[in-house]
N, C-alpha and C positions, 0 to 999 in steps of 0.2 A: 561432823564437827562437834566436838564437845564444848563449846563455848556458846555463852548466849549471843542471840541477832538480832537484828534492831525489831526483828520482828517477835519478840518473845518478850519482849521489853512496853508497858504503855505510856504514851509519851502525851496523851490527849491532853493539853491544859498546861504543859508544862514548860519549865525550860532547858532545854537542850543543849549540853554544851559537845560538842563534836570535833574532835581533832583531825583536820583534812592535810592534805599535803599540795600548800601549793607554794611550793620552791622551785618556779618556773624559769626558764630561761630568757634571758631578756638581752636587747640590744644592747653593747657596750653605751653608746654616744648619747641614744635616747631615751632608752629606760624600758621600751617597750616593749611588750612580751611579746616574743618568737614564735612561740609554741605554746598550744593552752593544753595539752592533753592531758595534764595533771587537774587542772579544772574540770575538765568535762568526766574525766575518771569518778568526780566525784559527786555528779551531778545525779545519778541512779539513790543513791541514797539520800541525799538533802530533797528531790522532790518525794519520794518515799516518805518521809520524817513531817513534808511542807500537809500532802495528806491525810496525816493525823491529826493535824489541828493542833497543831503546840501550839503554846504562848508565845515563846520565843523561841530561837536556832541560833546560840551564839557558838564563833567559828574560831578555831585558833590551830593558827600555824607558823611556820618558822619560813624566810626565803632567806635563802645564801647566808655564810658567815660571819657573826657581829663580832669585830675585836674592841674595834675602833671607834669615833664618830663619824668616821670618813664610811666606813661599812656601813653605819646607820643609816648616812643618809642615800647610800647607794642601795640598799635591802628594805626601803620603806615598801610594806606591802599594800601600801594605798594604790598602786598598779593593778591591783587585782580586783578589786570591788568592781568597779565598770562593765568588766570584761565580766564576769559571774551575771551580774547584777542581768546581763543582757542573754546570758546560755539560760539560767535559771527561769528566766520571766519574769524578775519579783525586783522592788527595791531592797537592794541589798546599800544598809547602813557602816560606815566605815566609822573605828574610833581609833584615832589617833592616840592611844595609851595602853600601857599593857596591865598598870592598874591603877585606883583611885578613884575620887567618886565622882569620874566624866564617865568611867567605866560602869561603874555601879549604877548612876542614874539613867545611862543607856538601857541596861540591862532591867531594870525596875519598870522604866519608862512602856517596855515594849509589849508589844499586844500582837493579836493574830495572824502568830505564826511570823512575824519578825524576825528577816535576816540578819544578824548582824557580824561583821567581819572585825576582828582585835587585830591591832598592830604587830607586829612580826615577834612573837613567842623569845626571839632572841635578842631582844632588847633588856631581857632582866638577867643578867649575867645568873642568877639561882636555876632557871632552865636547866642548863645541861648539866647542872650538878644535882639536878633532882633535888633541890630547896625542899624540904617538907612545908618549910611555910608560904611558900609559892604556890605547891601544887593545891595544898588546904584550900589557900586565899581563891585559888581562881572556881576551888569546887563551891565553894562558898558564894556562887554567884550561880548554881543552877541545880537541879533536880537528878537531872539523871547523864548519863555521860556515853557518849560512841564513838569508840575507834575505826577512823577510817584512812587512817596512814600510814599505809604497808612499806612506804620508804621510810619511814620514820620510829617501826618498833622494834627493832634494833638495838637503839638508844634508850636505855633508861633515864628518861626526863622527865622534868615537873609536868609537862602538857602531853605527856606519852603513858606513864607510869604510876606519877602523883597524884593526878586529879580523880583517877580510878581507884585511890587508895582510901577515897572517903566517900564516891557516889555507884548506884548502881550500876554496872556497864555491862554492855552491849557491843558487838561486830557491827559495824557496817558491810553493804554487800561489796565494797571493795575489797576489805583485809577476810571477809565473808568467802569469797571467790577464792584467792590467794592463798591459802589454810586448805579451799578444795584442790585446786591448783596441785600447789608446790608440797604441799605435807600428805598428800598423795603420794605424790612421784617418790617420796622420800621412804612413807612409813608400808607402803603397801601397792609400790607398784605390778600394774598388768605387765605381765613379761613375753619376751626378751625388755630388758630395759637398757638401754646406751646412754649415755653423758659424754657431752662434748664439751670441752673446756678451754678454751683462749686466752686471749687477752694479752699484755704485758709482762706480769709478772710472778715466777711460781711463788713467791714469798704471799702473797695475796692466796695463793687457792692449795696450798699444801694441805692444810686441814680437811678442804672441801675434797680435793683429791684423795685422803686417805679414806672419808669416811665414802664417796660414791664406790670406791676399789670395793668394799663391806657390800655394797646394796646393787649396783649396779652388772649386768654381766658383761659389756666393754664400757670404758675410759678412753675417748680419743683426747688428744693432746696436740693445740695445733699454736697458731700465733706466735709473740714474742718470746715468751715463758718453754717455748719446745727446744728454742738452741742451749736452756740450761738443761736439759737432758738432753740433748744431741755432747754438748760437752762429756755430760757423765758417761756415755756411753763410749767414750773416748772419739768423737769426732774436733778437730778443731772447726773454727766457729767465724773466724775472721773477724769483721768488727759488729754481730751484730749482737742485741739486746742479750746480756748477759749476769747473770747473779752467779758467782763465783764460789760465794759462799754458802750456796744453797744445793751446789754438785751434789756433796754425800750425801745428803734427804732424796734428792732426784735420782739416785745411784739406787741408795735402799728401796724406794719407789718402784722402780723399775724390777729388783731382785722379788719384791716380795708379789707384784702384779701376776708379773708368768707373762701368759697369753691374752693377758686381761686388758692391758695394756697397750693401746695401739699410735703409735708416734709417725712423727713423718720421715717418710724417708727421700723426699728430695724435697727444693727447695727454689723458690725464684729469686734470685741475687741479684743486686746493683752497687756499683763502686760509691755510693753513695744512697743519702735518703732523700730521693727524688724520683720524678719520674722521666728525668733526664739522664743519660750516663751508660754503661756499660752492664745492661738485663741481661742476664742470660738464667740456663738453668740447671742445676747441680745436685749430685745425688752425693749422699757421702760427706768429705770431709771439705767447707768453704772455704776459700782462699783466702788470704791476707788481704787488709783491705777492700773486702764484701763483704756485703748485710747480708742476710734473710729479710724476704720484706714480704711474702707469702709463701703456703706451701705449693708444690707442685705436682701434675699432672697422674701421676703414682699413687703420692696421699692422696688425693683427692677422691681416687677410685677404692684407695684402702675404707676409707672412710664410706663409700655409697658400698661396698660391701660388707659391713660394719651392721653399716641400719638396715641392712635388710631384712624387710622382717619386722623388724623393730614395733613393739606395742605403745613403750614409753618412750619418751626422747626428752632428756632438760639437756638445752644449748645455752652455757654461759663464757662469752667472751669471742672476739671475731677470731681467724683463720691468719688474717693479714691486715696489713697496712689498707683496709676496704677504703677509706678517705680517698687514697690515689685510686685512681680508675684501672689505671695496672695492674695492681696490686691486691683487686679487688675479688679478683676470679674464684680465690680460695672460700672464701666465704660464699661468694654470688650462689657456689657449686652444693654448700649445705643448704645452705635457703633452697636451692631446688630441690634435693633429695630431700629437706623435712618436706615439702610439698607435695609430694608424692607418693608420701609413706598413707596407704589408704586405713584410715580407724583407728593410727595412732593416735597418744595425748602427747601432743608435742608441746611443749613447753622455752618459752623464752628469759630468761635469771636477768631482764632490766640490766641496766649500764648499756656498754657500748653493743653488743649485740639486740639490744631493743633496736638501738638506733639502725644499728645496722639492716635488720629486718625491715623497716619504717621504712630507710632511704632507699631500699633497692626494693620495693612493693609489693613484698610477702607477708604483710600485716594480716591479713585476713586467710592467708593460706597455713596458718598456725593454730593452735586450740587455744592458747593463751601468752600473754606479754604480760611479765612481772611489771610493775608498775617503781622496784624496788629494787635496785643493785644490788648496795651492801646488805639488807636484810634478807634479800632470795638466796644471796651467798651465805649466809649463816643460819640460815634453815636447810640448806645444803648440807653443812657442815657438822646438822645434828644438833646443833644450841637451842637453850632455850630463851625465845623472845620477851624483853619484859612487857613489850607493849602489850604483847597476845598475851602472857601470862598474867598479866594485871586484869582480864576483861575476865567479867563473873562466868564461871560452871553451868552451865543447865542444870 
């Protein structure tokens, strides 16, 4: 990796300002957080940082979307200090502002090696717009700077972008790992290399789809976004998940792939989207009023003939409807064959196939879990990240 890491960085005596991602999921009713693994994500680098003996570790991140003050006060990330405060071992101090001089004198205030967690980064409407006088203001409050939110560099933001536009910076070993990860797989993958792609919808992965077709030696094609090429390929579709206007790309797609290109060829149907009703299973062209709501027994096998073999593997996006238990098969069936695959670097592109992997317990029978949906998808897709781009050169 040609970017600097927190370890090439001296941080003894200083203060630290560090961009984590904890936009954690949390109860509707009671505020509490579901799931900490965005926490504990980043727990490898803050005690790393706590060993150096800084002055201070001040910490800033965004949870869920502020429009409103009705989103403020649902997004207050005072839910997280507790929950840290107790993974980490250390008092971790919470400030209730994102700037001004409760901010200031917290940060002035703090001595050996002081956690301290800033209110949710999206409370200053300049954030997302990359405020230059935002991202200044908050550099202006520490020494040196570390990215470690790989769901977050994507976004060029004041606390992603800006703050690195005026202090030394450094990788955390999360976006550290991530960078070996996924810009691996990308720029110099071990071959054979497969990409498996899911999800919803092709308008989301065209791009990512055109450039893996360049790098990749198969492209599987599975989930809701396959009956818009099962259309292009002139199959009717019945009623399921469909982008109409996205045929002719899925068309040219399909012409320019060849044999590269591997789609389902049957399908598990239901007169509805439940797991109640008329399932059955169909090759070809779906009937009027039937979904697709997984692939079928055919693909399934196409696809474990596919990776065999396989060195590299990035899986972004499920098979099927995995939520339902019916419907979950398609997916269950890659999770086992990446499981299988002996010395490959199997890779998981975050969003709903993280989860996926998580909830059916193949978390550990994989080489890595993006920790970053939209960002693993645009490093896919060949872009350049500003968050990574903003962190200093070796």
């Amino acid at each position: 990796m040609d970017k600097k890491t927190i370890k090439d960085i001296e941080v003894a005596g200083k203060t630290v300002l560090v961009r984590v991602d904890f936009n954690v999921p949390r109860n509707k009713e009671t505020g509490e957080i579901t799931n900490d693994n965005r926490i504990v994500a980043a727990l490898p680098t803050l005690k790393y940082l706590l060993e150096q003996k800084p002055k201070a570790i001040v910490l800033f991140s965004h949870l869920g979307k502020v429009k409103t003050e009705e989103d403020k006060a649902k997004n207050d990330l005072a839910v997280v200090a507790p929950r840290l405060s107790e993974l980490l071992g250390v008092d971790v101090k919470f400030v209730n502002c994102t700037k001004g001089p409760e901010l200031e004198e917290a940060v002035k205030a703090a001595d050996n090696g002081q956690v301290i967690l800033v209110q949710n980064t999206r409370y200053e409407k300049g954030e997302s717009k990359n405020d230059p006088e935002l991202g200044a203001y908050w550099a202006s409050l520490g020494d040196v700077f570390v990215e470690d939110a790989f769901g977050s560099v994507h976004r060029a933001h004041a606390s992603t972008a800006g703050i690195p536009a005026h202090l030394p910076s450094a990788a955390g070993f999360l976006v550290e790992k991530e960078i070996a990860y996924i810009g691996k797989a990308v720029s110099d993958p071990e071959r054979p290399m497969v990409a498996i792609l899911g999800g919803a919808k092709v308008s989301d992965k065209i791009l990512v789809i055109e450039n893996l077709l360049k790098i990749a030696d198969k492209v599987i094609v599975g989930g809701g976004m396959s009956y818009t090429f099962a259309a292009a390929q002139g199959h009717t579709v019945g009623t399921s998940l469909l982008e109409e206007d996205r045929i002719p790309v899925a068309k040219e797609l399909i012409e320019k792939a060849g044999d590269k290109l591997i789609l389902p060829v049957d399908a598990v149907i239901n007169n509805g989207f439940s797991e109640e009703g008329d399932i059955k299973l169909c090759e070809g062209d779906i009937p009027d009023g039937y979904m697709g709501l997984d692939i079928g027994p055919k693909s399934i096998e196409n696809i474990k003939n596919a990776l065999d073999g396989a060195k590299t593997v990035i899986w972004n996006g499920p098979m099927g409807v995995f939520e339902m238990e019916t419907f979950a098969k398609g997916t269950i069936e890659v999770c086992k064959a990446l499981a299988a695959l002996d010395d490959a670097n199997t890779i998981i592109g975050g969003g709903d196939s993280a989860a996926a992997v998580m909830q059916l317990g193949f978390a550990d029978k994989v080489s890595h879990i993006s920790t970053g949906g939209g960002a693993s998808l645009e490093y896919m897709e060949g872009k350049v990240l500003p968050g990574i781009a903003a962190i200093d050169d070796k």
